[in-house]
MARRO-386510 format. One line per field, with one value per atom (N, C-alpha, C): residue in three letters; z, x, y. Coordinates in steps of 0.001 Angstrom, whole numbers, padded with zeros to 6 digits. Atoms other than C-alpha are relative to their C-alpha. Example, Ala and Ser with C-alpha at 12.3 -4.5 7.8 and 13.67 -1.06 7.14 Angstrom:
! residues 2
mifi Ala, Ala, Ala, Ser, Ser, Ser
up 000000, 007800, 000000, -000060, 007140, 000730
east 000890, 012300, 000900, -000820, 013670, -000770
north -001190, -004500, 001200, -001190, -001060, 001090
***
This chain:
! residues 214
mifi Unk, Unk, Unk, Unk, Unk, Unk, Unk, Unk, Unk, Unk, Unk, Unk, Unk, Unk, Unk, Unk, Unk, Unk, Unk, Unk, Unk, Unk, Unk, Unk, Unk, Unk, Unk, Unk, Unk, Unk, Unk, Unk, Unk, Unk, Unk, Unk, Unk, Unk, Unk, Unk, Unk, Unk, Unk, Unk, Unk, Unk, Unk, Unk, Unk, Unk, Unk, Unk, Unk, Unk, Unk, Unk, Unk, Unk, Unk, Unk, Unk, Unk, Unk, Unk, Unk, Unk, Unk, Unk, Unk, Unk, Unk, Unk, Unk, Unk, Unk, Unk, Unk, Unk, Unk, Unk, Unk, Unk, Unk, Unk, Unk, Unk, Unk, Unk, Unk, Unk, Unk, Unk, Unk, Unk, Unk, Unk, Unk, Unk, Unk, Unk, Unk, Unk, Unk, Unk, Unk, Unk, Unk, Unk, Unk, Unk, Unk, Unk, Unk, Unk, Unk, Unk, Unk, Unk, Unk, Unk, Unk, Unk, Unk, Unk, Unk, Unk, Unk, Unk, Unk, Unk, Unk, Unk, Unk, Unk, Unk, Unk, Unk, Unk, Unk, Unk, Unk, Unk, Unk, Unk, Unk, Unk, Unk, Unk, Unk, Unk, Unk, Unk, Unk, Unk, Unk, Unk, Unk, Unk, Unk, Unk, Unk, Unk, Unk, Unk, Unk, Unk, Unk, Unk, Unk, Unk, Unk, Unk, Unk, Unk, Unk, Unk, Unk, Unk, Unk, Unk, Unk, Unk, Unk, Unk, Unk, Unk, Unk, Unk, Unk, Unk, Unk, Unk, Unk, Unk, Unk, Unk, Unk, Unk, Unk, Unk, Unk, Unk, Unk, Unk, Unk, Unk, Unk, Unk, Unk, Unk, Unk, Unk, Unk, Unk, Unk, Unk, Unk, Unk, Unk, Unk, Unk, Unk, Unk, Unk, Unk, Unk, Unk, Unk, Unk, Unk, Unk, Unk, Unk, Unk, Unk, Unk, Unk, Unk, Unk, Unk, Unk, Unk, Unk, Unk, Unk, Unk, Unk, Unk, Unk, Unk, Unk, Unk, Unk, Unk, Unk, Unk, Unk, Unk, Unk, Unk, Unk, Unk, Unk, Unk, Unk, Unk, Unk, Unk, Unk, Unk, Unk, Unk, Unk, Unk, Unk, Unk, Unk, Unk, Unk, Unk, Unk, Unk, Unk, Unk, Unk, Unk, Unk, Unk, Unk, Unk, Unk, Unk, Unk, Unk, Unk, Unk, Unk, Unk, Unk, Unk, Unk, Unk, Unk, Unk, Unk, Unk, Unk, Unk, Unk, Unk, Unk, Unk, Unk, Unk, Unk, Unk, Unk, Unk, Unk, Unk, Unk, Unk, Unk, Unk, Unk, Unk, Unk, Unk, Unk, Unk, Unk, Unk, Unk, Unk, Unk, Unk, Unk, Unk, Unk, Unk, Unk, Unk, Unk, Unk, Unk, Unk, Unk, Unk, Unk, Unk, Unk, Unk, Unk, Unk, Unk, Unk, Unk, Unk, Unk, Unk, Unk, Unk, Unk, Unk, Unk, Unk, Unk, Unk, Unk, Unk, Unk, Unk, Unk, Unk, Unk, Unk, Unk, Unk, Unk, Unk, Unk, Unk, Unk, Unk, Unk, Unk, Unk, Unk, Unk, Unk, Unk, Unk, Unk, Unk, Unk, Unk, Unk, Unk, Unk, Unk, Unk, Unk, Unk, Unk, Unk, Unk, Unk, Unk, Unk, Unk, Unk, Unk, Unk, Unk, Unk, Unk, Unk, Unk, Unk, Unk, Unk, Unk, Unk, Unk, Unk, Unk, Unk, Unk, Unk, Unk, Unk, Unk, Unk, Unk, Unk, Unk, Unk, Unk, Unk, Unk, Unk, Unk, Unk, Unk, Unk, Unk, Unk, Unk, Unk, Unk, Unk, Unk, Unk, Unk, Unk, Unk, Unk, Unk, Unk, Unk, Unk, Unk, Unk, Unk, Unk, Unk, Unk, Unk, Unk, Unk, Unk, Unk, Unk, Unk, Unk, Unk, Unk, Unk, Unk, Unk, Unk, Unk, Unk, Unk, Unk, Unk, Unk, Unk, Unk, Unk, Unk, Unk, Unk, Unk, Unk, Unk, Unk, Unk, Unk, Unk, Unk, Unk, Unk, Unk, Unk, Unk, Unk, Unk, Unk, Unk, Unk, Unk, Unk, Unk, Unk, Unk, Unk, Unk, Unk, Unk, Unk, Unk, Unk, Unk, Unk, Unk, Unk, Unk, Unk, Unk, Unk, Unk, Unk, Unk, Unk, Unk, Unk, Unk, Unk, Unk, Unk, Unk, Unk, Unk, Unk, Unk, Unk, Unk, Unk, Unk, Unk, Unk, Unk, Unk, Unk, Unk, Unk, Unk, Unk, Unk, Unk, Unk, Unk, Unk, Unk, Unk, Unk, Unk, Unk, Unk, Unk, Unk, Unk, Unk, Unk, Unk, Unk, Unk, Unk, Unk, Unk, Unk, Unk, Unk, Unk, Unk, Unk, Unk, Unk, Unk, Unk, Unk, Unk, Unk, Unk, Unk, Unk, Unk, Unk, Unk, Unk, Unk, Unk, Unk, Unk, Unk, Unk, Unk, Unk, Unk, Unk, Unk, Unk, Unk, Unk, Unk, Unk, Unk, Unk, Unk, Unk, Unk, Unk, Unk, Unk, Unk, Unk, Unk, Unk, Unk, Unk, Unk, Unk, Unk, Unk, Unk, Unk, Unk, Unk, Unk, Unk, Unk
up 000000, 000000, 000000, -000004, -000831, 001195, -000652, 000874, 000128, 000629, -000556, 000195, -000198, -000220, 001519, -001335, 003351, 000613, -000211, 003739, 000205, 000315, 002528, 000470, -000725, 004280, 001595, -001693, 007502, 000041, 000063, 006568, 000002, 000034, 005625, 001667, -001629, 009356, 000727, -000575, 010861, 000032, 000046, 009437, 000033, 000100, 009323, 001660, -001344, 013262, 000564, -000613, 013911, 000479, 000123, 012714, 001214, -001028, 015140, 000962, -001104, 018126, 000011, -000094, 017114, 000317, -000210, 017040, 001116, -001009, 020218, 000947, -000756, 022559, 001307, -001049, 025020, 001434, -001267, 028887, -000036, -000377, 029312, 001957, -002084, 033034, 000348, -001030, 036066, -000080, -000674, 036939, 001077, -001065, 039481, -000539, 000296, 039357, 001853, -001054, 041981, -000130, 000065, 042675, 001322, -000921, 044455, 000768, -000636, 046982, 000709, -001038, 049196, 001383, -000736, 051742, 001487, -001341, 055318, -000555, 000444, 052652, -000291, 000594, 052146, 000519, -000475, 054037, -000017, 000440, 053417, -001624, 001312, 049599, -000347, -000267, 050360, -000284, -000598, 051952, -000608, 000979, 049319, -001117, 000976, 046648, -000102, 000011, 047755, -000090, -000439, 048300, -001380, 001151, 044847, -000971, 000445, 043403, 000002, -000096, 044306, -000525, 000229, 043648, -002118, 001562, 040012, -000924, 000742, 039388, -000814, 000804, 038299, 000538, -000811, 040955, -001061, 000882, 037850, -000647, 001270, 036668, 001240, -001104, 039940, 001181, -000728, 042245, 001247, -001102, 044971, 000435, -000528, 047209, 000768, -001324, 048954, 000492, -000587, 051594, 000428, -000429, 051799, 001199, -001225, 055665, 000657, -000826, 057756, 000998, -001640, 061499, 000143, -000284, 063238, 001559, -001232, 066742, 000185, 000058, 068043, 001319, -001572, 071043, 000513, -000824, 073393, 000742, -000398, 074812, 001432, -001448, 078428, -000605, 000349, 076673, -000444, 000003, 076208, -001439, 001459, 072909, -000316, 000202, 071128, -001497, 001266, 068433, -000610, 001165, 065048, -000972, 001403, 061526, -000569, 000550, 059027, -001516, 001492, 055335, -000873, 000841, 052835, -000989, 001330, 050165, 000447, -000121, 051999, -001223, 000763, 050032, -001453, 001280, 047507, 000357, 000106, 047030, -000835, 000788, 045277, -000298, 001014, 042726, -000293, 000916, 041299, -001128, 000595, 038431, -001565, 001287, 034493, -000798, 000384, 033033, -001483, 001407, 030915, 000276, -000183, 030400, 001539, -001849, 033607, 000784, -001419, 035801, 000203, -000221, 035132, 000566, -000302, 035569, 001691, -001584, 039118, 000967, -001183, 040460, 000259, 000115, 039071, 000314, -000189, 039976, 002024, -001287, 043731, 000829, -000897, 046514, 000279, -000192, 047207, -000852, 000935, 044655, -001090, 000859, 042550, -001672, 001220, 039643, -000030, -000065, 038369, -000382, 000007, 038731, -001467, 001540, 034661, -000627, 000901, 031951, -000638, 000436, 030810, -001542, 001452, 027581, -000419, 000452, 025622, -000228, 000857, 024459, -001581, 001952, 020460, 000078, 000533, 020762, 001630, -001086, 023240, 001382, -001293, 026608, 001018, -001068, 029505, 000061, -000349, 031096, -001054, 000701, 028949, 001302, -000798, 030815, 000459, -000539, 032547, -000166, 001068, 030703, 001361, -001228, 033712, -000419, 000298, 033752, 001039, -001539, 035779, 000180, -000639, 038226, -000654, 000848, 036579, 001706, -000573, 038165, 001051, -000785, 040489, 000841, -001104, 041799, 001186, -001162, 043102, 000919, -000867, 044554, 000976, -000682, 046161, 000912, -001413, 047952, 000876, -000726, 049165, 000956, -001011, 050652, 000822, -001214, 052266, 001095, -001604, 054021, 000569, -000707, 054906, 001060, -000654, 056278, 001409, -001304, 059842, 000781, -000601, 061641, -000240, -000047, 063032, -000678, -000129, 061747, 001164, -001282, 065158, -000615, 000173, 064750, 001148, -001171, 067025, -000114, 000260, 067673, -000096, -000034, 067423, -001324, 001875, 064133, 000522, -000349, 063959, 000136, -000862, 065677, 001553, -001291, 068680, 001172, -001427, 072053, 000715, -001011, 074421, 001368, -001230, 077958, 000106, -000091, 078863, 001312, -001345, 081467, 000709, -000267, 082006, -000346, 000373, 081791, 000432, -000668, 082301, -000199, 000395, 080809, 000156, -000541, 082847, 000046, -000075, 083109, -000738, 001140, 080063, -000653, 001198, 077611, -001562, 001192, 074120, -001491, 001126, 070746, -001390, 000755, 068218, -001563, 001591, 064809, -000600, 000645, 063432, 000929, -000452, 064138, -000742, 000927, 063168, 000577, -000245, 063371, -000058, 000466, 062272, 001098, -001212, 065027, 001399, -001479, 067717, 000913, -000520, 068379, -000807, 000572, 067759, 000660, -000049, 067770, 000873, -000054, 069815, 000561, -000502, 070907, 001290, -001495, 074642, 000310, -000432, 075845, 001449, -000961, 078213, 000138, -000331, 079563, -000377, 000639, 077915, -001842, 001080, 074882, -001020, 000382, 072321, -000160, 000476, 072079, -000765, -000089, 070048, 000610, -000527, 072038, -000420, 000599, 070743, 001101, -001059, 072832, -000444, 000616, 072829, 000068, 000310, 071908, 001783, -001199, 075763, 000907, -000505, 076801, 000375, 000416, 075741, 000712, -000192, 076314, -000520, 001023, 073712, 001103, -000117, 074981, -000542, 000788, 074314, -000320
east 000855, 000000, 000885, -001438, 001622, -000458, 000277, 001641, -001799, 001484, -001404, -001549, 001121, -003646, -000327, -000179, -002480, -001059, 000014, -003447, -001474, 001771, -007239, -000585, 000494, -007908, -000036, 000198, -007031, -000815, 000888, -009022, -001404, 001025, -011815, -000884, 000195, -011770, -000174, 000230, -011415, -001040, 000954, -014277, -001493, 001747, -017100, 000059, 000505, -016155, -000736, 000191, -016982, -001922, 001537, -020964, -000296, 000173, -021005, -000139, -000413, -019619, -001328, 001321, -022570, -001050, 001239, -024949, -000433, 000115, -024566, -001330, 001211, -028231, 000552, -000346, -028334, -000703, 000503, -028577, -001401, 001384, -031830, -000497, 000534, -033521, -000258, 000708, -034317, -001272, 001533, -037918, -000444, 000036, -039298, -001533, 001040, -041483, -000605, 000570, -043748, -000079, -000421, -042732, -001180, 001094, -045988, 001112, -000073, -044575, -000547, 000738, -045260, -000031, 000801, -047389, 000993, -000853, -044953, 001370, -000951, -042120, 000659, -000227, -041445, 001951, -001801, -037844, 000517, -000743, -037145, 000607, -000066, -037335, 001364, -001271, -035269, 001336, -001446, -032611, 000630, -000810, -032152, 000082, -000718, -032040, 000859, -000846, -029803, 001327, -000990, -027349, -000290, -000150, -027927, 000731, -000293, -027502, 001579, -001251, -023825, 000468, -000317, -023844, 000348, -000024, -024650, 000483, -000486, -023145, -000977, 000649, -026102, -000329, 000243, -025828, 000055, 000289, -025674, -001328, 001277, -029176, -001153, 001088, -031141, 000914, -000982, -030099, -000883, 000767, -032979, -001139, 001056, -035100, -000862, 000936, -037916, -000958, 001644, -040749, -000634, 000531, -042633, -000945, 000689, -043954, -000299, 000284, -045678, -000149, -000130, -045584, -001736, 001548, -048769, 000189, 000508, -049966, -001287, 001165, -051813, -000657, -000152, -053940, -000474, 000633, -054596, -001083, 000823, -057324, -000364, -000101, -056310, 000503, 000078, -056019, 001391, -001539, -052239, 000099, -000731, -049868, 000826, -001168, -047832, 000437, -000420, -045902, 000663, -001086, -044617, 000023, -000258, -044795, -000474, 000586, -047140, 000169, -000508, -046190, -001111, 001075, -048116, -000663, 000745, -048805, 000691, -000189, -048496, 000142, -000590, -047095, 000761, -000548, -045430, 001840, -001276, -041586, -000068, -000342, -040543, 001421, -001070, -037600, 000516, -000409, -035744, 000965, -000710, -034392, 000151, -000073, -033051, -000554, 000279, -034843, 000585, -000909, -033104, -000253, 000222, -033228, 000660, -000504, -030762, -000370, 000877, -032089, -001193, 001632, -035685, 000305, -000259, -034251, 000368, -000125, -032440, -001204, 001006, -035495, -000845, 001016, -037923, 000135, -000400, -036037, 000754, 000029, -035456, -001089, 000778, -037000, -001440, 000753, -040251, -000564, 000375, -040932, -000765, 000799, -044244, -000027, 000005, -044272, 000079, 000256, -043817, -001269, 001387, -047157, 000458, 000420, -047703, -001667, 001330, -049914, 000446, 000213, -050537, 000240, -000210, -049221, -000202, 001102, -051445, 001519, -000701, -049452, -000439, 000265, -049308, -000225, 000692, -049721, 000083, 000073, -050049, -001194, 001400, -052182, 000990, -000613, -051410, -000444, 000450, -051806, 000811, -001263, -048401, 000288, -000918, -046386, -000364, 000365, -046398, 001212, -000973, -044640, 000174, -000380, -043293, -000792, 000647, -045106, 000607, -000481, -043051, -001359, 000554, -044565, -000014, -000373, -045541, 000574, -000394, -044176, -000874, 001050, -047294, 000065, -000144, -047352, 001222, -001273, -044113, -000018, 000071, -044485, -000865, 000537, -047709, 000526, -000419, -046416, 000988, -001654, -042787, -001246, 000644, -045241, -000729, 001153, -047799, 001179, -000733, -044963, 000896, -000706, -043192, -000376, 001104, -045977, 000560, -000297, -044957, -000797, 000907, -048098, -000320, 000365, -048778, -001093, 001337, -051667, -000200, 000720, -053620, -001074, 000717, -054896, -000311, 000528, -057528, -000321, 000403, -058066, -001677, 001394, -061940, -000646, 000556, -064390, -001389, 001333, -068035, -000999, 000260, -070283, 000147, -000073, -067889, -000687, 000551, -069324, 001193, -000430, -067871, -000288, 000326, -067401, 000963, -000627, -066952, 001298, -001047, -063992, -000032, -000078, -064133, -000915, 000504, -066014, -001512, 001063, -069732, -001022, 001218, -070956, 000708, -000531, -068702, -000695, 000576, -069640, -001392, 001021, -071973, 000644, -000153, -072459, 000002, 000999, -072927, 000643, -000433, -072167, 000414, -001218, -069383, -001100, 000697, -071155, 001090, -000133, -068737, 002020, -001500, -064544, 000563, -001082, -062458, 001302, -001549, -058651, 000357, -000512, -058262, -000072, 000538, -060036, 000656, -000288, -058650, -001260, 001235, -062325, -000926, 000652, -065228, -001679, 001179, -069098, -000545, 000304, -071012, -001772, 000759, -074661, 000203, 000328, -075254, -001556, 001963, -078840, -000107, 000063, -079479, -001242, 001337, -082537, -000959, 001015, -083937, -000071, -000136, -083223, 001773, -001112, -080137, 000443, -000596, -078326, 001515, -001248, -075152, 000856, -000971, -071972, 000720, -001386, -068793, 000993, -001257, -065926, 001357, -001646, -062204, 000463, -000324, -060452, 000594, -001032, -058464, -001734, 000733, -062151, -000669, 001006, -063458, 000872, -000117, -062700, -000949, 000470, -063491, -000111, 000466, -065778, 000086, -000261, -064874, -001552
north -001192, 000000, 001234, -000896, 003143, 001436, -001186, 006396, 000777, -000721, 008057, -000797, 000503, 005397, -000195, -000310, 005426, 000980, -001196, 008653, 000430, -000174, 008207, -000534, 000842, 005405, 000390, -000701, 007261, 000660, -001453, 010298, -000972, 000650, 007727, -001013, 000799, 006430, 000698, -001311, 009348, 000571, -000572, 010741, -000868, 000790, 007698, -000294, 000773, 007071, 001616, -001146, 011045, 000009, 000085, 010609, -000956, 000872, 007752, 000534, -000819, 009418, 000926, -001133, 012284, -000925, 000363, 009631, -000905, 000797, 008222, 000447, -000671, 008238, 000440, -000409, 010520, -000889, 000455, 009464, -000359, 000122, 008445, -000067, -000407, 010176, -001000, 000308, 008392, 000271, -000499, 008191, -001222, 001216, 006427, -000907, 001511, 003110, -000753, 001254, 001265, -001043, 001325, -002033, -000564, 000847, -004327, -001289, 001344, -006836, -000543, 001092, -009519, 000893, -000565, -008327, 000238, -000363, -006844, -000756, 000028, -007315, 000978, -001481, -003579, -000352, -000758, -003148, -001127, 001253, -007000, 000028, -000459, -005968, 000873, -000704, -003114, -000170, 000647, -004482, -000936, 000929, -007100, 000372, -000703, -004837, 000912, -001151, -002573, -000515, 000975, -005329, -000637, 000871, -007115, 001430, -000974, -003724, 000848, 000303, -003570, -001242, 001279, -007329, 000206, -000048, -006969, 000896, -001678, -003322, 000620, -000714, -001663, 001396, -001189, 001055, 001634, -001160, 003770, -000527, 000263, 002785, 000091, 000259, 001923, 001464, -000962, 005085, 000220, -000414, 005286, -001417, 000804, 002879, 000465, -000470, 004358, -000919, 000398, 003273, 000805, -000966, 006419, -000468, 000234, 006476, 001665, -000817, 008854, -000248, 000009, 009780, -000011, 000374, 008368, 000673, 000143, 008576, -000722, 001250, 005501, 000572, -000366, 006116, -001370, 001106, 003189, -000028, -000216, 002184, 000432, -000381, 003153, 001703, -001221, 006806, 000585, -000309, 006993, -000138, -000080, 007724, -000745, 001038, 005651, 000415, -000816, 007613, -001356, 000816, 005618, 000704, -000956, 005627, -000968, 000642, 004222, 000106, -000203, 003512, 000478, 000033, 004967, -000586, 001203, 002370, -001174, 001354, -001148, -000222, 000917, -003570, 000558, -000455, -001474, 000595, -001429, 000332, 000720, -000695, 002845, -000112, -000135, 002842, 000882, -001153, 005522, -000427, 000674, 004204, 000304, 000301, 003993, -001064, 001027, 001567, -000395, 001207, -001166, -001681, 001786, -004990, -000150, 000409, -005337, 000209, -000573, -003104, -000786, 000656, -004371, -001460, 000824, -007900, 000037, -000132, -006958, 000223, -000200, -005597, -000885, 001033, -008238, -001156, 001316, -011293, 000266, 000354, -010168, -000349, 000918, -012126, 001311, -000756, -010992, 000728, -000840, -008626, -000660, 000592, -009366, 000388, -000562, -007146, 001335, -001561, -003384, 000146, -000684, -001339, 000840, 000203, -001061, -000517, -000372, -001139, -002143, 001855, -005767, 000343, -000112, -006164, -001880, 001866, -009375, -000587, 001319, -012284, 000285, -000398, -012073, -001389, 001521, -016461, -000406, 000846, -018802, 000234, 000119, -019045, 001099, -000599, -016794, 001979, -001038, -013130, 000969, -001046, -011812, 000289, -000169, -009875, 001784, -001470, -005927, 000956, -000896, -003150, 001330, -001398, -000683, 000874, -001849, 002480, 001295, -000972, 005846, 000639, -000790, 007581, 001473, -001248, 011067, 000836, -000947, 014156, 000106, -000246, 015012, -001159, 001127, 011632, -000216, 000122, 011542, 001131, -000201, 014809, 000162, 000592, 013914, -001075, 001585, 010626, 000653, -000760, 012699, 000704, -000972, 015664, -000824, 000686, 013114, -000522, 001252, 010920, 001758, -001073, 014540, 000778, -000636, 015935, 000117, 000169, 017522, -000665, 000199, 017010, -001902, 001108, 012904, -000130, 000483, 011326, -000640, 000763, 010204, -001246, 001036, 006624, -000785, 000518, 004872, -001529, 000868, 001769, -000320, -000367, 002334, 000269, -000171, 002516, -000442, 000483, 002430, -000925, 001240, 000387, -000646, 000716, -000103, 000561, -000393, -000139, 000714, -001089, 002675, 000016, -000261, 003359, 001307, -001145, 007201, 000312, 000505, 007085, 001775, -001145, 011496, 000897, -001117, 014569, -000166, -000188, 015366, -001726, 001511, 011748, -001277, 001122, 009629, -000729, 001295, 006028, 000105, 000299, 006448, -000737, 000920, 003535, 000563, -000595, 004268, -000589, 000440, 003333, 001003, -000982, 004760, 000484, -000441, 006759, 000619, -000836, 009047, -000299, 000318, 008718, 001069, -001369, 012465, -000792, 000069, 011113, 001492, -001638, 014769, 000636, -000931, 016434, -000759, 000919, 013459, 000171, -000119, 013478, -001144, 000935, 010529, 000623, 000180, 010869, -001327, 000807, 008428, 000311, -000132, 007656, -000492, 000186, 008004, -000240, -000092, 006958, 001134, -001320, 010179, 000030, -000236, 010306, -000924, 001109, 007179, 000303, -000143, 008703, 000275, -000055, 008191, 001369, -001233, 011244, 000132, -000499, 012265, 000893, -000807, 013246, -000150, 000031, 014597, -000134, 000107, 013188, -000164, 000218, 013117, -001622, 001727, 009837, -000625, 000879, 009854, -000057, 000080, 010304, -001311, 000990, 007244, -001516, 001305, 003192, -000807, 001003, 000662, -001218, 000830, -002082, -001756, 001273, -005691, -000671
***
């Protein structure tokens, strides 16, 4: 080969790898995905994907695990508090992730984990449900779920719901019976009928007021 043809053949390489290089796809964003699991599997899920996720090196694709939870307050039935924290979508995680064959594979093939919350895509032959095509979380959603579990203010949760029988333990309608109508968690206040006088009456009482009837 002599010089010259040298010369063209470089230039010819040079210039068909350049278009390439231009036509490479860009990054494709993160978005996040809800992942359904097995039922008081949330932080078991977790914890084994966060750990496969190093295992398999996909930590540039999968970048976030959430269990969006909010602060509760339980009250007991002897009137006392019992601060926690209640998840907001049992049986689900959240993802933050690139989606690709691997990734989807890492998440879908750890323990526990049922399927991504998606749109059923048919089978083109054979028998069966097909399979479930991820769908992200839009914008709004995600920051809906973040603000709910952020939320300063506890939610107050009772063990009480309508129907139950009551015994008033304070205030002007001590040692009244009566039965539960109406439950505000909001207000930390419940509705119940009292029979007063031979006749049912609604009273609004506070939740440390009260004592649930077995």
């Amino acid at each position: 080969m002599g010089i010259r043809e040298g010369i063209l053949m470089s230039f010819a390489h040079d210039h068909t790898s350049e278009p390439e290089q231009q036509q490479e796809k860009p990054k494709r964003a993160a978005r996040w995905y809800a992942v359904q699991v097995a039922s008081g599997c949330e932080k078991r899920v977790k914890n084994n994907l966060e750990q496969r996720i190093q295992t398999l090196d996909v930590a540039d694709r999968i970048l976030q695990i959430q269990i969006p939870k909010t602060p509760t307050v339980k009250v007991r039935k002897d009137g006392s508090r019992q601060q926690g924290e209640e998840k907001v979508f049992p049986g689900y995680v959240l993802v933050k992730m690139i989606m690709d064959d691997d990734a989807w594979l890492v998440v879908k093939n750890t323990p526990n984990v049922i399927n991504f919350v998606g749109s059923e895509q048919r089978r083109a032959y054979g028998r069966g449900r097909g399979h479930v095509k991820p769908l992200p979380l839009s914008p709004s959603e995600v920051e809906r779920i973040f603000r709910q579990a952020e939320q300063p203010e506890p939610v107050v949760k009772i063990d009480m719901e309508i129907g139950d029988k009551i015994l008033v333990l304070s205030g002007p309608f001590k040692d009244f019976e009566g039965e539960v109508v109406e439950v505000s968690s909001e207000r930390n206040k419940l509705r119940a009928l009292l029979s007063i006088f031979g006749r049912d009456t609604p009273v609004e009482l506070e939740f440390n007021q009260v004592e649930k009837q077995n």
